[in-house]
N, C-alpha and C positions, 0 to 999 in steps of 0.2 A: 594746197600745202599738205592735205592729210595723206593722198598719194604719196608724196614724196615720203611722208616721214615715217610710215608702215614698213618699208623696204629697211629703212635703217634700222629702227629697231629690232626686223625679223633677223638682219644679220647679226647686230650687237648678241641677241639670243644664240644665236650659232655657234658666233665665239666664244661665249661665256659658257653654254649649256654642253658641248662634244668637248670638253679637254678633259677627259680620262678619268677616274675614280677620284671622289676625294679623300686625302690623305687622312686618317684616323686621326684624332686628338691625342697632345703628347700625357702622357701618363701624370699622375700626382706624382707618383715618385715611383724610379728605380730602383733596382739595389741590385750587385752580383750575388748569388751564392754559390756556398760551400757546403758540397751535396755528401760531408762525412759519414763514413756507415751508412748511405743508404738514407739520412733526411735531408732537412735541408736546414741550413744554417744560415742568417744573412746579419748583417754586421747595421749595431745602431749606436746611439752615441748616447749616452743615459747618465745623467745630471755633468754632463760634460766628460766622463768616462767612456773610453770604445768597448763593448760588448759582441760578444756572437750568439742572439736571440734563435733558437727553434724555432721556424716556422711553421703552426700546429692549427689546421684547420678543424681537428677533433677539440681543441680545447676552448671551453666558453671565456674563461675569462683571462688577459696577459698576465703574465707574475713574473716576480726576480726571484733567484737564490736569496731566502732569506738572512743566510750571513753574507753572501756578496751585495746585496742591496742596505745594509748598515756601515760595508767597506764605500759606500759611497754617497753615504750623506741621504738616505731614504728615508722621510718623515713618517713615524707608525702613524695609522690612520685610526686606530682601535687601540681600545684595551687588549684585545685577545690578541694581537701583533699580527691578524689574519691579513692584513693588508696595509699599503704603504702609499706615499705621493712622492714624487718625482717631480722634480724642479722644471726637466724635459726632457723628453724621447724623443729622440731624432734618428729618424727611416729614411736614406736618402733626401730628399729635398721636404719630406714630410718631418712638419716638427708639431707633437702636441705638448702642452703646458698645463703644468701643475694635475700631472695626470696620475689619476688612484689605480694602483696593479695589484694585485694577490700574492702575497710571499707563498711559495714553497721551500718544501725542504726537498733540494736535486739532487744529494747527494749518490740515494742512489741510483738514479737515471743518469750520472756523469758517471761511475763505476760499471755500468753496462754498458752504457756507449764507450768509454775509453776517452773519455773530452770533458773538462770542465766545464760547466754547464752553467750560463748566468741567467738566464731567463728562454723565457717561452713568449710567442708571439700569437693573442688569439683570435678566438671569432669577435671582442667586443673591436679590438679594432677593424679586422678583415671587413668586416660586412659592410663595412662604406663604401666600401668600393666594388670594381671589376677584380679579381684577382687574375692575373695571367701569369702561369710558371713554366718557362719554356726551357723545358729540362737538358735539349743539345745545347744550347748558349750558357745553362747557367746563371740566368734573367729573372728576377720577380719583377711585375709592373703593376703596381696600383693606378687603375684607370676612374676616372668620374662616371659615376652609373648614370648621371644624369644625357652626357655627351656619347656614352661607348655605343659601337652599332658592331654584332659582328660579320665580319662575309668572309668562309674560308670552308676546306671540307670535312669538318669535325662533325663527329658526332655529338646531338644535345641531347641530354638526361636530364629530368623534371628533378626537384626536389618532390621528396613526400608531401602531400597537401597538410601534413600538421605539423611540420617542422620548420623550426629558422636555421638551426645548424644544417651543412649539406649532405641531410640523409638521403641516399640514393634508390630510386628502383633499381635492381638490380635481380637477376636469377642466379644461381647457382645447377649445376648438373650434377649429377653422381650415376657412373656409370649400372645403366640396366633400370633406371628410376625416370618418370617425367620430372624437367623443371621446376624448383622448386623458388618461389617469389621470396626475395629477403631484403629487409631495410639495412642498408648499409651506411656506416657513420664515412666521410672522405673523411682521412687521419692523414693528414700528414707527415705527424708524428710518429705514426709508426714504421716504422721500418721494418725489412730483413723479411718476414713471411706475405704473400699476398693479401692473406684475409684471416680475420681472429672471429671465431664466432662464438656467440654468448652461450652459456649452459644450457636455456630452457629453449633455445633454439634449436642445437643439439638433442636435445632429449624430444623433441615435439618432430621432430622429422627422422629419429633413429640412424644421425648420422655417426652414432658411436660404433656403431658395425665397418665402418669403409676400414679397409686395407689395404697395405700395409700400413702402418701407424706406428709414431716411436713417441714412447714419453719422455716429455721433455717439458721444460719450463717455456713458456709459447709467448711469451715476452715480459718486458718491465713496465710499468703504469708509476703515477704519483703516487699510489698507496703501496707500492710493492709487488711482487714477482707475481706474475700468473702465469695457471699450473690447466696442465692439458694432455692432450696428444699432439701430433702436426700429420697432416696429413696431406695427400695431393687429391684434389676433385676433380673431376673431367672437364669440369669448363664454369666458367664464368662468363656471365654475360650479362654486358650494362649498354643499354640501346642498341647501336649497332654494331659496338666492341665485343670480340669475342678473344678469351684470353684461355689459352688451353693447359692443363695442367697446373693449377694454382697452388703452390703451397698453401697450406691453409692450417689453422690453429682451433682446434677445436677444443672449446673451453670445457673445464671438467669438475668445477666449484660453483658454486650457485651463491657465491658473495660480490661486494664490489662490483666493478665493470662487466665482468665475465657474469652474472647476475642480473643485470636487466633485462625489462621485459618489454623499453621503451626503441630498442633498435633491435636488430637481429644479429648485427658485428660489424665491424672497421675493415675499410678498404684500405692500402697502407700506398706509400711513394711508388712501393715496386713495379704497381701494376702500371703504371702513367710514366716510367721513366725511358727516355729515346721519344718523348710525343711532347707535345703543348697541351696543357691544361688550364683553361680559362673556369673561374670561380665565380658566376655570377649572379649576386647576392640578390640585387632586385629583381631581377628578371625568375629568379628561383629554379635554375639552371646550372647543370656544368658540361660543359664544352670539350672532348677531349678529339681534339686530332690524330690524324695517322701514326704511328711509331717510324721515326728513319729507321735507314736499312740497316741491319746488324745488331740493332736494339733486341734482348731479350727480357722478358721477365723474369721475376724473382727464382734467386734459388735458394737450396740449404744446403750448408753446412756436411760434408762428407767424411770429415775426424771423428766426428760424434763428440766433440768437445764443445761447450759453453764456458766461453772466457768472459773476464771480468777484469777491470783496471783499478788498481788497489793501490795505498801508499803516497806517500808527497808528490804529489806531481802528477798521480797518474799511474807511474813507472811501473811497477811488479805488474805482469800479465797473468792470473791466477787460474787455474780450472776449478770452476763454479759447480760443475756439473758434467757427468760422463754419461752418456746414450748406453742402454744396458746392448751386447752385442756387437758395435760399434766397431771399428778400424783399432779406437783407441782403446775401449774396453780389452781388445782382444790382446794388446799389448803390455798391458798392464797399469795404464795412467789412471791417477785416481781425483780426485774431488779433493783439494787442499793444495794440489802442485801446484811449483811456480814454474812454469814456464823461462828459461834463459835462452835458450838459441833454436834457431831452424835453420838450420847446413850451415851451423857455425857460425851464424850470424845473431847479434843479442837485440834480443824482442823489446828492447825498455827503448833502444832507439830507434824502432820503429812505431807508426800508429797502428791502434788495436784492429781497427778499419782495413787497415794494410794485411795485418796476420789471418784476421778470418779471409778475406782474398786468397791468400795462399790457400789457405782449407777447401776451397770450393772448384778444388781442379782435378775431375774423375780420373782416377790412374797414378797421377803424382807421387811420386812417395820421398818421404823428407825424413832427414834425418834430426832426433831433436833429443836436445840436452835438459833436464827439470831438477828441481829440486824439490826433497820432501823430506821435512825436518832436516838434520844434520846430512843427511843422502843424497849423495848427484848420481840421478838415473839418466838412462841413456837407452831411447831408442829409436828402431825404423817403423815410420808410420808408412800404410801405404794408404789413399785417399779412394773408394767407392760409392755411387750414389748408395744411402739411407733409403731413399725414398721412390 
């Protein structure tokens, strides 16, 4: 009998052990997003209210718009109103209950972005999971770290060994210089420049010489606008990712963010978008796959104009800031205009998302209508790289 029954089991093994790869485990939860300006946006359902949360790997803890989190029934958790509870957050098929978030005040990170802004989405929740953001589809997927395996041709980056958030090894280049080692924070939140690097980073590598360089305000944060130059580096490079010409923010304040001495600066969406980006928190790892074809990295801004979304709604598209030199400088647009039309078309019924688009096309020249105080100026911008 035992002859006999050797043969069968060897097959039953055959048939069960050769059928092909097994299929990954289905994710905790989906969700589409809405990749506006450059982040990423994905839709939750928050004490029974629909939201569009920031997805912010840079950020420790979740929060709501402080006044939009009162518009919907958010219990204070404190005296100091520093944080709230939430009856439920619900992320796709992910629902947690009776969960405590951080209020902020967003309003003005929705006036930069040009989007009303309800909350942020952080590391206390992310880190439960896999994060996989699969920027051609439009996809987030929170996978079980317990079950996830991955097999595909990405390249893996360690986390720092002292970090829980996903600080990166990472090099930086500067042309005529050896590589320079930098801890880099993955932001998802940031948008728009490749990489923002802190002051004493900056000053500890003398990379306030690189040129050419335009001052400018180098983005928005929870505390407020930070202030720098921007500049392009010869290369970046995160394991076997090599990303050439990076816009880059080089901070010029030694307060707040741009003032730590605990990372060296933030990696933003731009560099990771046209790729898969796997986040993965147990393993202390991030994953990022090849770029499809046509994907480019980050650019700036060629008006030399810094718009802002002002007013009920959003609506007035304002100039924040004018690039000394600039397209726009040279025509005479100043810091206070409102912006109304480009080739006769009016900007309030467009996204602000959409208008910087137009700005970032070498050559283009548009015709635009502004107002400044009681005055409708009028003129021809032509569009050349800054940088």
């Amino acid at each position: 009998m035992n002859t006999v029954a050797r043969p069968v089991v060897l097959l039953a093994c055959l048939a069960g052990c050769f059928h092909g790869p097994v299929a990954p485990p289905p994710p905790v939860a989906e969700m589409p997003f809405d990749p506006y300006g450059g982040a990423i946006y994905v839709p939750a359902i928050v004490n029974g209210d629909s939201a569009w949360l920031m997805f912010d790997t840079g950020l420790s803890r979740t929060g709501l718009d402080r006044d939009w989190a009162k518009s919907v029934g958010a219990t204070a958790a404190s005296d100091t109103g520093a944080t709230a509870v939430v009856r439920s957050l619900r992320l796709g098929d992910l629902q947690l209950d009776r969960y405590r978030t951080a209020l902020y005040p967003l309003v003005a990170l929705s006036e930069a972005s040009g989007r009303l802004l309800q909350g942020l989405l952080g590391h206390d929740v992310l880190h439960r999971f896999v994060v996989e953001i699969d920027y051609p589809t439009r996809r987030v997927r929170l996978f079980d770290a317990t079950s996830y395996r991955y097999a595909g041709p990405g390249t893996a980056v360690p986390f720092t060994p002292d970090a829980d958030l996903p600080l990166l090894r990472a090099k930086i280049k500067v042309r005529g210089r050896r590589a320079i080692p930098a801890r880099l924070l993955l932001d998802t939140g940031a948008s728009g420049l490749c990489l923002i690097l802190t002051a004493p980073f900056v000053e500890q590598h003398g990379l306030a010489s690189v040129a050419p360089a335009i001052e400018a305000p180098i983005g928005t944060g929870l505390a407020g606008e930070l202030h720098g130059t921007i500049v392009r580096l010869q290369q970046l490079e995160l394991g076997r990712l090599r990303v050439a010409s990076p816009t880059t923010g080089l901070g010029g304040e030694s307060k707040g963010f741009l003032g730590r001495t605990d990372i060296d600066g933030v990696i933003g969406n731009a560099v990771f978008e046209g790729s898969r980006l796997i986040v993965d928190y147990a393993r202390r790892r991030v994953i990022v796959e090849p770029r499809v074809a046509g994907a480019s990295p980050c650019d700036y801004d060629m008006s030399g104009l810094r718009l802002v979304a002002r007013g009920p709604g959003l609506r007035r598209v304002m100039v924040d800031y004018v690039v000394p030199k600039s397209p726009s400088a040279d025509v005479g647009i100043q810091a206070g205009d409102e912006l109304l039309l480009i080739e006769g078309r009016g900007v309030a019924e467009a996204d602000l998302s959409d208008v910087r688009k137009l700005l970032r096309v070498d050559g283009a020249t548009y015709h635009l209508m502004l107002r400044r105080d009681a005055d409708t100026i009028r003129v021809d911008l032509r569009l050349r790289r800054l940088l």
